[in-house]
C-alpha positions as YAML, in Angstrom:
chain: A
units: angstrom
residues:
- id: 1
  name: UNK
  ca: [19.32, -200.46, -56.37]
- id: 2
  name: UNK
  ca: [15.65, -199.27, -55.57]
- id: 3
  name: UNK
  ca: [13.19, -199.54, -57.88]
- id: 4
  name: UNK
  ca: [10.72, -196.47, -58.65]
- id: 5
  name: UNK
  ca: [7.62, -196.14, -60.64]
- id: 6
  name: UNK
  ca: [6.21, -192.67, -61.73]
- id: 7
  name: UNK
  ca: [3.13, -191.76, -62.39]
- id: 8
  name: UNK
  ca: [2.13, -190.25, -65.78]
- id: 9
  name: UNK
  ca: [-1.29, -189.38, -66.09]
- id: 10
  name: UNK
  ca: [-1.17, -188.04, -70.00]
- id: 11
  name: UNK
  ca: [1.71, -188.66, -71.66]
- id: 12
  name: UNK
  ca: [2.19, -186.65, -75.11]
- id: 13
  name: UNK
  ca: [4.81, -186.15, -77.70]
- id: 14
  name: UNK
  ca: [7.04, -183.54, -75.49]
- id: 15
  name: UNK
  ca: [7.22, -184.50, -71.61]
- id: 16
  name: UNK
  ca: [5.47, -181.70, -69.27]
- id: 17
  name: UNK
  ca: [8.14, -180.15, -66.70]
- id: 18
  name: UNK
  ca: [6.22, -181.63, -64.37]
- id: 19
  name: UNK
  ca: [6.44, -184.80, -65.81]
- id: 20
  name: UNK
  ca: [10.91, -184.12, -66.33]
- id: 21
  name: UNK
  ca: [11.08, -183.26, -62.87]
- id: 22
  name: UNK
  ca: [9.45, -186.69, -61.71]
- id: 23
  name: UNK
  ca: [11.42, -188.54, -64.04]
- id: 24
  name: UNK
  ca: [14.99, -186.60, -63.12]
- id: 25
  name: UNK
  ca: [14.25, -187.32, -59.13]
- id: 26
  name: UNK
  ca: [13.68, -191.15, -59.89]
- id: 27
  name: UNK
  ca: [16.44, -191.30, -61.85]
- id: 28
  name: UNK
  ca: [18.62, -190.54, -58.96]
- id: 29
  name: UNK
  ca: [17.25, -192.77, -56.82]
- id: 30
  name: UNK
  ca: [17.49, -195.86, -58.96]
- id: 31
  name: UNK
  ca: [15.51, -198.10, -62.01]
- id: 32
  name: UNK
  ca: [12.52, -195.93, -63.25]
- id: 33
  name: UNK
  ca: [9.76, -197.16, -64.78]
- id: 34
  name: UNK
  ca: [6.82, -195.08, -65.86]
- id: 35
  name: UNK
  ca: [3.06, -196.35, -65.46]
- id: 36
  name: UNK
  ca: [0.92, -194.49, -68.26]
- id: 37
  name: UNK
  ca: [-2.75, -193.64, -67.49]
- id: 38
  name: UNK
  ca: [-3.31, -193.11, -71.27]
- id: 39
  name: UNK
  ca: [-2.67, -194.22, -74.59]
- id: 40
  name: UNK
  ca: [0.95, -193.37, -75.74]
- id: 41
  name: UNK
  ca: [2.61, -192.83, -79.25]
- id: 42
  name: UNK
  ca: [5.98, -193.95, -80.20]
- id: 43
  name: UNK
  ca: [6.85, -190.14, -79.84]
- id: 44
  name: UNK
  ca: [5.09, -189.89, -76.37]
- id: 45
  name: UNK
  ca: [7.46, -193.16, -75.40]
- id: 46
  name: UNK
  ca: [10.85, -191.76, -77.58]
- id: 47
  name: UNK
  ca: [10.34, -188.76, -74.87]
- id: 48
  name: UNK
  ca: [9.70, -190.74, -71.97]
- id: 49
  name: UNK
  ca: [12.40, -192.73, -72.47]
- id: 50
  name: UNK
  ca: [14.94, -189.94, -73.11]
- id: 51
  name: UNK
  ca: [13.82, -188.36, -69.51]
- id: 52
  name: UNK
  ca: [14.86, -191.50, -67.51]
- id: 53
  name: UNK
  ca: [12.41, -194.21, -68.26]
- id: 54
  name: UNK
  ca: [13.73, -197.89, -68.58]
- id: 55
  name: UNK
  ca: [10.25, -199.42, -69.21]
- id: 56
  name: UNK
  ca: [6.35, -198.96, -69.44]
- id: 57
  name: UNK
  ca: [3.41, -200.09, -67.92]
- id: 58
  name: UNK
  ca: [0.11, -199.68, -69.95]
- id: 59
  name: UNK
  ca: [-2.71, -201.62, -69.47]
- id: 60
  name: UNK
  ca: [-4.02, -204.53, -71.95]
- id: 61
  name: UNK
  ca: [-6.62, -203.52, -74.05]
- id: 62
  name: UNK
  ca: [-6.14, -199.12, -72.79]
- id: 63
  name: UNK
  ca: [-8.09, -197.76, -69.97]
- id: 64
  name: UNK
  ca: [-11.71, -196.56, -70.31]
- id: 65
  name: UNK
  ca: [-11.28, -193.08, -69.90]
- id: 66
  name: UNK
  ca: [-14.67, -192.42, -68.90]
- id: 67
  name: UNK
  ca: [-14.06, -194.15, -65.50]
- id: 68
  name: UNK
  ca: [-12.96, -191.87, -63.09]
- id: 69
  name: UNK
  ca: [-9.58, -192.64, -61.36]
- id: 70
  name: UNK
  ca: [-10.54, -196.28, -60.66]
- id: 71
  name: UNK
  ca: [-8.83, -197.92, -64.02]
- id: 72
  name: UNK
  ca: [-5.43, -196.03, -62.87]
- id: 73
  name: UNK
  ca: [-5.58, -197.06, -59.39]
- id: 74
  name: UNK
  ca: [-6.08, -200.79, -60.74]
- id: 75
  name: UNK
  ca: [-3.20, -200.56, -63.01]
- id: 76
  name: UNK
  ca: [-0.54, -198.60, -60.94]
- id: 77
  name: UNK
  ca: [-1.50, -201.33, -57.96]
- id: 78
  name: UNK
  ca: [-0.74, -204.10, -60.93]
- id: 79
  name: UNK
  ca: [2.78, -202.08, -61.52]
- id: 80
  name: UNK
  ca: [3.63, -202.09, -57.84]
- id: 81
  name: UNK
  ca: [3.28, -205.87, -57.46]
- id: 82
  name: UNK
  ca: [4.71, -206.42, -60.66]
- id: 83
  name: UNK
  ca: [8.00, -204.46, -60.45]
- id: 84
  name: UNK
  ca: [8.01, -204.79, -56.82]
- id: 85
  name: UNK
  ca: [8.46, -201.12, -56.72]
- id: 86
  name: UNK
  ca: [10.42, -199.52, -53.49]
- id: 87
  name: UNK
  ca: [8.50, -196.06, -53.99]
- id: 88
  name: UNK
  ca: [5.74, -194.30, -56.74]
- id: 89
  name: UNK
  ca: [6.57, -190.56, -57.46]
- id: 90
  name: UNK
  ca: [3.18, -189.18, -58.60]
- id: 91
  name: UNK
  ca: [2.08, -184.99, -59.25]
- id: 92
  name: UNK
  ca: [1.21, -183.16, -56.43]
- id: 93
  name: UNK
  ca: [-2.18, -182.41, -57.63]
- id: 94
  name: UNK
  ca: [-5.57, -183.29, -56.77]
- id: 95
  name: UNK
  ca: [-5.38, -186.16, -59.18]
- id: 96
  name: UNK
  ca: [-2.04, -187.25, -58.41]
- id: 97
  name: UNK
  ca: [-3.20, -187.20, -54.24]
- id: 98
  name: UNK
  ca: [-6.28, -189.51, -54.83]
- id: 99
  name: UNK
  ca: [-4.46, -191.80, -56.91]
- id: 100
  name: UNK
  ca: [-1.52, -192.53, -54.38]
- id: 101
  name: UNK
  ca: [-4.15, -192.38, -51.25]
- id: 102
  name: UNK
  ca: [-6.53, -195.36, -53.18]
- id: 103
  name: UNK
  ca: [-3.98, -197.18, -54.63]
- id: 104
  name: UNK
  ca: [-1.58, -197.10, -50.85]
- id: 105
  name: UNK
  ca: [-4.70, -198.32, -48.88]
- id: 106
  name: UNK
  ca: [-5.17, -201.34, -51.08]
- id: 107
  name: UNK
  ca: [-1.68, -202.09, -51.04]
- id: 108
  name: UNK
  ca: [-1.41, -201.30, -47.61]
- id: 109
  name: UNK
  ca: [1.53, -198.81, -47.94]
- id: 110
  name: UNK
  ca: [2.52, -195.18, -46.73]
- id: 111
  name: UNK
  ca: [1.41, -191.69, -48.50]
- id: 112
  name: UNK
  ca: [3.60, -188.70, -48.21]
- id: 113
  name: UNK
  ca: [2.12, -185.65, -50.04]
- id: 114
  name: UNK
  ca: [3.81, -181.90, -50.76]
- id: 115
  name: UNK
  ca: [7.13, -183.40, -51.19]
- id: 116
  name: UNK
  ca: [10.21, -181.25, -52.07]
- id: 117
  name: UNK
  ca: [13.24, -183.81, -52.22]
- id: 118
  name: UNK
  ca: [13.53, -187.31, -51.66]
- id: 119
  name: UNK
  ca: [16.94, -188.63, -50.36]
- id: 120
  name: UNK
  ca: [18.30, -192.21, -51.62]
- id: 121
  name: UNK
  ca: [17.20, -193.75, -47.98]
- id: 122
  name: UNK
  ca: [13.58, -192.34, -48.99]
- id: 123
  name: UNK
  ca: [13.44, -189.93, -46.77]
- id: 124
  name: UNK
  ca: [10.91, -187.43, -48.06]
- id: 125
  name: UNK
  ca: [11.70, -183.46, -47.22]
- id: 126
  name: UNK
  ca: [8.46, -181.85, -47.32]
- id: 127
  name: UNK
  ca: [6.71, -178.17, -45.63]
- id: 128
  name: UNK
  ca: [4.24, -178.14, -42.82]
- id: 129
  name: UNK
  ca: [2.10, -175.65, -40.98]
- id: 130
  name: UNK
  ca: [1.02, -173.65, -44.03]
- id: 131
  name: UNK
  ca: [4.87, -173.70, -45.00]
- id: 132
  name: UNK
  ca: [6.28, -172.16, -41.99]
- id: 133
  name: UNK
  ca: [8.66, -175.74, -41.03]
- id: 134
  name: UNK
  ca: [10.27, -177.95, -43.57]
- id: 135
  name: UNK
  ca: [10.58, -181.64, -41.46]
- id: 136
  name: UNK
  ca: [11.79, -185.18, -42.93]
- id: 137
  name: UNK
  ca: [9.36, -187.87, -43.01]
- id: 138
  name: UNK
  ca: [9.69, -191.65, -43.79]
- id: 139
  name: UNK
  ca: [7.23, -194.52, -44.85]
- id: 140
  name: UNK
  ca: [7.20, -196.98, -42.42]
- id: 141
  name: UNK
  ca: [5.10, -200.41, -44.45]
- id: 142
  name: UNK
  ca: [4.75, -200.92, -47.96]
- id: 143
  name: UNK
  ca: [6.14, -199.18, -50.86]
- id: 144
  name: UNK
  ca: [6.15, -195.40, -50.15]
- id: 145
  name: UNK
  ca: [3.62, -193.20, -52.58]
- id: 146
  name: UNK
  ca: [5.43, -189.57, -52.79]
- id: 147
  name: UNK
  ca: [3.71, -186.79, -54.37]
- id: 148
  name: UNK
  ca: [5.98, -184.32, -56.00]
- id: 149
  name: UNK
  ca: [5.12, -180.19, -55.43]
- id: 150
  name: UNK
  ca: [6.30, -178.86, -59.03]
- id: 151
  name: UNK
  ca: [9.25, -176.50, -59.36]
- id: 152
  name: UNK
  ca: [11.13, -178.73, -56.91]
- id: 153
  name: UNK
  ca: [13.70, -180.50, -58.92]
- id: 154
  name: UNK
  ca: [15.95, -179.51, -61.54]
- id: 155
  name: UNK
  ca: [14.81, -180.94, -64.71]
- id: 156
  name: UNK
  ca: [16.97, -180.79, -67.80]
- id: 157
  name: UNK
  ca: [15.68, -180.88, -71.56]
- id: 158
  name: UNK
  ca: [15.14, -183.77, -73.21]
- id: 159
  name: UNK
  ca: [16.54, -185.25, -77.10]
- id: 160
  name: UNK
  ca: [13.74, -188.11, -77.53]
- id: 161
  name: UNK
  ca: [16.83, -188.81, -80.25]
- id: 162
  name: UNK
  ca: [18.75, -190.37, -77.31]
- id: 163
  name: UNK
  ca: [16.39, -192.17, -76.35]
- id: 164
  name: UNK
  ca: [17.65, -195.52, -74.47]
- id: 165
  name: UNK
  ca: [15.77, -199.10, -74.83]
- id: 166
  name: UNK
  ca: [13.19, -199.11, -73.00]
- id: 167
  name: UNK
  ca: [10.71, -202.01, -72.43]
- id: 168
  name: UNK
  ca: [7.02, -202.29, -72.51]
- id: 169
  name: UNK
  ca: [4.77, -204.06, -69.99]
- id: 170
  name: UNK
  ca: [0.85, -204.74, -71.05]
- id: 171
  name: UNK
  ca: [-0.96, -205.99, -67.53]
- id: 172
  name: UNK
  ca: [-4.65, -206.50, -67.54]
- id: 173
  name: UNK
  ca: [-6.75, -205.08, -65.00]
- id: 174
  name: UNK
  ca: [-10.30, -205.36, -63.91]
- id: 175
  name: UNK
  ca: [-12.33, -202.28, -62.59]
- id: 176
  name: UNK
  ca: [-13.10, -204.12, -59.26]
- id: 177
  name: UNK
  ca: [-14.41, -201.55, -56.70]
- id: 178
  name: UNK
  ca: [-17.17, -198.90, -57.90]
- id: 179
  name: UNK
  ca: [-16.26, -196.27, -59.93]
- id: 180
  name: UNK
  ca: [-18.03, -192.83, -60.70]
- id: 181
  name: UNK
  ca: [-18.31, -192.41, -64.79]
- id: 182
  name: UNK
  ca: [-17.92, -188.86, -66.46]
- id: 183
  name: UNK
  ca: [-21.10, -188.40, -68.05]
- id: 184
  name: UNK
  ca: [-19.80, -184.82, -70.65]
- id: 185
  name: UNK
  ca: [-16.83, -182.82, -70.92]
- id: 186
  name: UNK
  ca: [-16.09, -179.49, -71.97]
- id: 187
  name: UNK
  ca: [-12.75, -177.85, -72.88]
- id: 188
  name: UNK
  ca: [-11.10, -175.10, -71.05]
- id: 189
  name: UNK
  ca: [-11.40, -171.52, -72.46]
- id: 190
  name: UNK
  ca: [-7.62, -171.70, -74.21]
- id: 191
  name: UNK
  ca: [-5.71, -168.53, -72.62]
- id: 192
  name: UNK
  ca: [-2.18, -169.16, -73.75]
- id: 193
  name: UNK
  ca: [-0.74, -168.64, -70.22]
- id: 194
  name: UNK
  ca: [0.72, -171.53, -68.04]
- id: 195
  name: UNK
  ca: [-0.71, -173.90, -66.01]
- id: 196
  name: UNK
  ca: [-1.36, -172.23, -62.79]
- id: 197
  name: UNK
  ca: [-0.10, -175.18, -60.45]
- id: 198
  name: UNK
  ca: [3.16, -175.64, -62.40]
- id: 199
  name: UNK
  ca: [4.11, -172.16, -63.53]
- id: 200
  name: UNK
  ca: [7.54, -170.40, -62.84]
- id: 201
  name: UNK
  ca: [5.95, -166.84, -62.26]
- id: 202
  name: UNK
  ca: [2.89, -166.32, -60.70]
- id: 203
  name: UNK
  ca: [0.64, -163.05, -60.26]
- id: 204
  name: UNK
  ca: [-2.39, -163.23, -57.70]
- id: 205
  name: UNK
  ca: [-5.01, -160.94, -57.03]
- id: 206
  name: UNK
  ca: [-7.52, -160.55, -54.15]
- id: 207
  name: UNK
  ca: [-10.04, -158.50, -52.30]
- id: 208
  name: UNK
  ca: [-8.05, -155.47, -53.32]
- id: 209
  name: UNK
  ca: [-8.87, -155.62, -56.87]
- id: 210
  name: UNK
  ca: [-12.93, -154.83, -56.73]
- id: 211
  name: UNK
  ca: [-13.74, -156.74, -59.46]
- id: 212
  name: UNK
  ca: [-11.38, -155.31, -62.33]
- id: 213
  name: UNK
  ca: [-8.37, -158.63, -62.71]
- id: 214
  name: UNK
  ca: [-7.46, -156.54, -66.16]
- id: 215
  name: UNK
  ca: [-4.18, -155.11, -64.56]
- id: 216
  name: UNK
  ca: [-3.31, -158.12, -62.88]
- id: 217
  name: UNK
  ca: [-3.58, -160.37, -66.27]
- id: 218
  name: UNK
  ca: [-1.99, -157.76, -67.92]
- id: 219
  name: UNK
  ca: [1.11, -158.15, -65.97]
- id: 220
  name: UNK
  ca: [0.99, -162.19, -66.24]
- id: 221
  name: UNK
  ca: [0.77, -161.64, -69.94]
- id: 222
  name: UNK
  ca: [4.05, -159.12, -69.79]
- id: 223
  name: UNK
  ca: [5.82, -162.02, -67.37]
- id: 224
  name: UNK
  ca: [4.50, -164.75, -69.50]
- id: 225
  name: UNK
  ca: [2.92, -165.66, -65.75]
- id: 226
  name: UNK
  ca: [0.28, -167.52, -64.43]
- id: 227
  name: UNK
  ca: [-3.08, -165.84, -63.02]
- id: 228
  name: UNK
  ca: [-3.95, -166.56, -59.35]
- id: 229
  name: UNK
  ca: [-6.23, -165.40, -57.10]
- id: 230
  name: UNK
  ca: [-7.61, -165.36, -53.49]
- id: 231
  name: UNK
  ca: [-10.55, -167.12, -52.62]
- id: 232
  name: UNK
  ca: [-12.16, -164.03, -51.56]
- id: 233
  name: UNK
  ca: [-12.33, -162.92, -55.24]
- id: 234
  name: UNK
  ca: [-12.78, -166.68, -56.78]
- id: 235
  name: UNK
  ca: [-16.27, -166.55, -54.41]
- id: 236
  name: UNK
  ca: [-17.12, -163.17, -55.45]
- id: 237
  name: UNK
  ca: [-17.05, -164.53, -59.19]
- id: 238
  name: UNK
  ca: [-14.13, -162.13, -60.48]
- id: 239
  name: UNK
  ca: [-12.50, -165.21, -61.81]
- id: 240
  name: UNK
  ca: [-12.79, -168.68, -62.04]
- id: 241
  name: UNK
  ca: [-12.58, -171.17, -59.31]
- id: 242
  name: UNK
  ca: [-9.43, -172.82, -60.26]
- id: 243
  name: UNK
  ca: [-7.13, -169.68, -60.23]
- id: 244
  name: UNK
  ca: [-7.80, -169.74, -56.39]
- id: 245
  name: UNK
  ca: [-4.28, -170.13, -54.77]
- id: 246
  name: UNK
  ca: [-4.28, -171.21, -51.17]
- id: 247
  name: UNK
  ca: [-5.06, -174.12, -48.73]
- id: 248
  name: UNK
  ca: [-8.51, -174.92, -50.13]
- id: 249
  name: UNK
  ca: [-6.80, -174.14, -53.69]
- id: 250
  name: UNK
  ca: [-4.14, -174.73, -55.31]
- id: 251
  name: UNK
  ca: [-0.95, -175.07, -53.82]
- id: 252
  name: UNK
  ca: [1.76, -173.42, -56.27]
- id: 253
  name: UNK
  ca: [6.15, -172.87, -55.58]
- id: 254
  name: UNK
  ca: [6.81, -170.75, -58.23]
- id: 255
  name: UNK
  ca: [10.46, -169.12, -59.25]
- id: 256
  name: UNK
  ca: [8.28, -165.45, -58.64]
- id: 257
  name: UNK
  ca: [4.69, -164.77, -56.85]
- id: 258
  name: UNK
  ca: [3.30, -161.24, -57.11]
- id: 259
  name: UNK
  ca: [0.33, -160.83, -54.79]
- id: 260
  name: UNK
  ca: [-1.49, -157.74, -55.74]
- id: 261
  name: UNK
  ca: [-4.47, -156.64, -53.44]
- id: 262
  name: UNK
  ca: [-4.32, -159.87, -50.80]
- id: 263
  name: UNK
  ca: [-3.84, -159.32, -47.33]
- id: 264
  name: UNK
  ca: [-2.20, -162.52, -47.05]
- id: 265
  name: UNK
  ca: [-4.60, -164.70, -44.19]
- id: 266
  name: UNK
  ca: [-3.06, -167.94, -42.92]
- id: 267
  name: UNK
  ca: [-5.05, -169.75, -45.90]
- id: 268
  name: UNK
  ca: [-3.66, -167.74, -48.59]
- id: 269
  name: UNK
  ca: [-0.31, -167.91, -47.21]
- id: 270
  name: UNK
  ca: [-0.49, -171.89, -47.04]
- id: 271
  name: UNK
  ca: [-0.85, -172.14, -50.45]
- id: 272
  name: UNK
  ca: [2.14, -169.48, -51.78]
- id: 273
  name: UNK
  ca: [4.90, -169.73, -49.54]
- id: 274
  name: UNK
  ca: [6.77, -172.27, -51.22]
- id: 275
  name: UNK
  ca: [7.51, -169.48, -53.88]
- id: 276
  name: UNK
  ca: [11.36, -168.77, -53.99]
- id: 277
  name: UNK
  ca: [10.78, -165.04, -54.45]
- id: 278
  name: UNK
  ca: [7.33, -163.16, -53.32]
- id: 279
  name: UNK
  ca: [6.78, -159.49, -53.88]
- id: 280
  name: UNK
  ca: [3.12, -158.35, -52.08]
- id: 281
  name: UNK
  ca: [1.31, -155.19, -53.46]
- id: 282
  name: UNK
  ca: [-1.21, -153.58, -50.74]
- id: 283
  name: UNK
  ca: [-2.30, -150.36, -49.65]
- id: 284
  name: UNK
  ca: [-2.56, -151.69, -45.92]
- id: 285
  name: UNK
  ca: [0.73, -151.00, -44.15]
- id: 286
  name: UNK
  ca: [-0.15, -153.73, -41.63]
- id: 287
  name: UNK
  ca: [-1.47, -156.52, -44.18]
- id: 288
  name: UNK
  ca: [-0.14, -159.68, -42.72]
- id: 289
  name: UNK
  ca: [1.14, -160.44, -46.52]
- id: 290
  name: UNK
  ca: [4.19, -158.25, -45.65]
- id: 291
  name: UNK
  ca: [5.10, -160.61, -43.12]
- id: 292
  name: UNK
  ca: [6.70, -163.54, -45.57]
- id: 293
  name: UNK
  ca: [7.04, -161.17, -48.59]
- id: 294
  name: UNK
  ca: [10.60, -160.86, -49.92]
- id: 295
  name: UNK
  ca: [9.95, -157.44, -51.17]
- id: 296
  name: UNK
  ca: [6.54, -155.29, -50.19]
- id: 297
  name: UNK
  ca: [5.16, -151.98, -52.29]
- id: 298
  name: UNK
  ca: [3.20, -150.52, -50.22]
- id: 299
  name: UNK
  ca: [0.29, -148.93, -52.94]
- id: 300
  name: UNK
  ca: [-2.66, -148.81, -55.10]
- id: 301
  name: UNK
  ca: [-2.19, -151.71, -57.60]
- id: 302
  name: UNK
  ca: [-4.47, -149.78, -59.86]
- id: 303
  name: UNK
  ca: [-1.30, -147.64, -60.39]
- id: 304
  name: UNK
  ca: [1.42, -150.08, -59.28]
- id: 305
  name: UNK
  ca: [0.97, -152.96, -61.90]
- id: 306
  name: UNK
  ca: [0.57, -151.58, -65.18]
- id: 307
  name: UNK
  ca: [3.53, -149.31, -64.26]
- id: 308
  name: UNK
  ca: [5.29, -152.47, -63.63]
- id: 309
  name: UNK
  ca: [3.61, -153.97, -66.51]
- id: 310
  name: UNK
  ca: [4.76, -151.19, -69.43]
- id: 311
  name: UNK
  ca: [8.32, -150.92, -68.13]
- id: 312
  name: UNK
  ca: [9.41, -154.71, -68.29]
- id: 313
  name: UNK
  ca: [7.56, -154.52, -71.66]
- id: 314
  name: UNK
  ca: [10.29, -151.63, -72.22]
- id: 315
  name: UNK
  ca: [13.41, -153.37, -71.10]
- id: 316
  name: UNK
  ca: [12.35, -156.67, -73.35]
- id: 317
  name: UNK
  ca: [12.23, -154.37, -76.33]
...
C-alpha cells in the first residue's frame, strides 16, 4: 500500500474543501497522514480524522509562525523521512508550490504542480499550454510532491463524530537554512464571498468595465460567486491585486466562470480554462474570449449583468 502525506497549512474546526478534496484523493491511493503547519484543536483533529487521516505530524514545541515557510519545509522534510512517504499532496497555491519545490530539492525528489487526478501508479494528470492539452506525467527519484488545482476531486462531507483513531507524531525540527521573518500583519477587508482560488462560481471583469466592478460584484453576490478580474484592471487599480485571474494570477477551475468585459489574451485564458462551464460577456464580436467560451453574449455588460443579476434573484425567490 503507498503511503501519502498531505499538506495542511491551517487546520481549523471544519476542514476547507480544499483541504476534503486532498484528503479524499489520498485516501484512494493508500495510508494518509496529514502534516499540520499550525497548532490544531481536538476539533481541528476530530475533522481531520473523519476526512481520511490515520495520523498527525506536528512539530515539538509548534512552529514559529513568524518564520516564513522555512519551519514547514523543515517539518514536512522530517514527515517524509519519517513515514517514508511514497507521495505529498499539497494546495495548488502559491504557498502550497514553494513548499513542495524547497522541501523536493532537499530531499532530492520530483515536483508536479496543477494536478487534476492522480492514478494509484502515481501518475499525475495535469493541463499544459495555458490549458489547451491535458498530458500524464510521472516522478522519476524520490517521493513525488503533487500539488492539487481545487475543484478537482469529489469531496464528500465530513461527521468529525466518525472520526477513526488516529495517531499523533511530535518531531522536532531546527530552522537550518535562512529564513525571511514577517515583520506586521494586517487582516483582509472581510467580504463574505469565497475564496477566489477555490470557489465553485466565478465572475471576472476586465478592460471592459472602465472602472465601475459594481455590476460585476453584484452578480457574484446574486451567485454567491467569487470576484475576479483581469490584470488589465488589477494594474489600473479597479480592484485589488489578488482578484487578478490568469497566468501571473491566480489560477482558478471553477463549476461556472463569467467573464464580463475581457477579451480573453493567452494570459487570461491560462488562468480560467480549467472552468467546467465559461460564459464570456463582450461587445467585440471578434474577442478571442469567444474562442473557449461555452456560451458567448455578445453586449454591453453595463446592461447584460444586472439583467442577469435581478432575474436569478427572481427565480430564487
Amino acid at each position: 500500500m503507498l503511503k501519502i502525506l498531505v499538506y495542511i497549512h491551517a487546520p481549523a474546526g471544519t476542514p476547507t474543501k480544499g483541504q476534503r478534496e486532498l484528503l479524499a484523493l489520498a485516501g484512494s491511493l493508500g495510508e494518509t497522514r496529514a502534516v499540520l503547519g499550525a497548532e490544531a484543536d481536538e476539533a481541528a483533529l476530530a475533522s481531520l480524522s473523519a476526512a481520511g487521516s490515520t495520523g498527525f505530524y506536528v512539530a515539538a514545541g509548534g512552529i514559529d509562525a513568524s518564520l516564513l515557510l522555512t519551519p514547514a519545509v523543515s517539518l514536512l522534510e522530517a514527515a517524509v523521512r519519517d513515514f517514508e512517504a511514497d507521495a505529498v499532496l499539497l494546495p495548488n497555491g502559491i504557498e502550497g508550490r514553494e513548499i513542495a519545490a524547497r522541501t523536493a530539492v532537499r530531499l532530492d525528489a520530483a515536483v508536479i504542480t496543477d494536478a487534476i487526478d492522480v492514478d494509484t501508479d502515481l501518475t499525475v494528470t495535469k493541463p499544459v499550454l495555458a490549458g489547451s492539452h491535458t498530458v500524464k506525467a510521472q516522478g522519476t527519484r524520490g517521493p513525488v510532491f503533487i500539488t492539487l488545482k481545487p475543484n478537482s476531486i469529489e469531496a464528500p462531507e465530513t461527521d468529525a463524530g466518525a472520526r477513526a483513531a488516529a495517531s499523533l507524531h511530535e518531531l522536532s525540527i531546527e530552522a537550518t537554512a535562512p529564513a525571511a521573518r514577517i515583520t506586521s500583519t494586517a487582516p483582509r477587508t472581510a467580504t463574505g464571498r469565497p475564496e477566489l482560488s477555490g470557489a465553485r462560481f466565478v465572475v471576472a471583469g476586465g478592460r471592459g468595465v472602465e472602472g465601475n466592478f459594481a455590476p460585476v460584484e453584484d452578480l457574484a453576490d446574486a451567485l454567491g460567486a467569487a470576484v475576479g478580474a483581469s490584470r488589465v484592471a488589477t494594474d489600473a487599480g479597479w480592484i485589488e491585486h489578488s482578484a487578478q485571474v490568469g497566468q501571473t494570477g491566480v489560477t482558478i477551475s471553477p463549476q461556472l466562470y463569467i467573464s464580463a468585459g475581457i477579451s480573453g489574451a493567452i494570459q487570461q485564458k491560462a488562468g480560467m480554462q480549467g472552468a467546467k462551464c465559461i460564459v464570456a460577456i463582450n461587445k467585440d464580436p471578434d474577442a478571442p474570449v469567444f474562442e473557449i467560451a461555452d456560451l458567448g453574449i455578445i453586449g454591453d455588460l453595463a446592461t447584460v449583468l444586472p439583467q442577469a443579476a435581478a432575474e436569478i434573484r427572481r427565480r430564487k425567490g
